[in-house]
C-alpha positions in Angstrom: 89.5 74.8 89.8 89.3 77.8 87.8 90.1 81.1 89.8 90.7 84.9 89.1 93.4 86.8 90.5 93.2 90.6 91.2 97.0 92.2 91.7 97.6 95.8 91.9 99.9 97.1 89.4 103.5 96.6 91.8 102.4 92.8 92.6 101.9 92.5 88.9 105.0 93.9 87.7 106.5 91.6 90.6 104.8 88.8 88.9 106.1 89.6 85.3 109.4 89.9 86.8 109.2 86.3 88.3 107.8 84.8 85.4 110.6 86.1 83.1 113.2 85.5 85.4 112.3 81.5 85.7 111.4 81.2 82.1 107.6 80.1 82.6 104.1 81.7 82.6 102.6 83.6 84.8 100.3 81.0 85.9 103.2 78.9 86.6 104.8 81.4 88.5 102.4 81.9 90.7 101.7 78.3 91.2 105.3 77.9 92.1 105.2 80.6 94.3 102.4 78.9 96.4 103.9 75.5 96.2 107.4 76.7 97.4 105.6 78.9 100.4 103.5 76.1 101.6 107.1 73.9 102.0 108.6 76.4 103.5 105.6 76.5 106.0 105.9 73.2 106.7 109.9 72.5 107.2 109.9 75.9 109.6 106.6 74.2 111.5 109.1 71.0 111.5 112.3 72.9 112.8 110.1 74.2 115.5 108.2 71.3 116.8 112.1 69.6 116.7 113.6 72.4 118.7 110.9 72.3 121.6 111.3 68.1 121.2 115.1 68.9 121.6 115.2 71.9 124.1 112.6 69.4 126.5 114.8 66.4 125.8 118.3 68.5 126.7 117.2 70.8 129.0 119.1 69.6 131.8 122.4 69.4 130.1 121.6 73.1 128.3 121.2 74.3 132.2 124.5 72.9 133.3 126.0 74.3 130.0 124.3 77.8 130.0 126.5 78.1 133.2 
């Protein structure tokens, strides 16, 4: 899918910077960008649902600990 990209002037100089710094193109840069927020997004969903799984599980034993 072919899409344009507006940026103002600081996210594009942020974008050059990326780009240059990882060796690739821009395009690629900002596909990576994407790619790595969308993990990110779902391991911190993950931690989260874990911790509420574990915090229910343990809740007793955190009670007695807590005092």
């Amino acid at each position: 899918m072919a899409m344009t990209l507006r940026l103002n002037d600081e996210v594009e100089r942020a974008l050059a910077l990326l780009s240059e710094a990882d060796g690739v193109s821009k395009h690629e840069a900002v596909v990576r960008a994407i790619t790595d927020a969308a993990a990110r997004r779902v391991r911190d969903d993950r931690v989260h649902e874990l911790s509420l799984e574990g915090r229910s599980r343990y809740a007793a034993l955190l009670d007695r600990l807590a005092q």
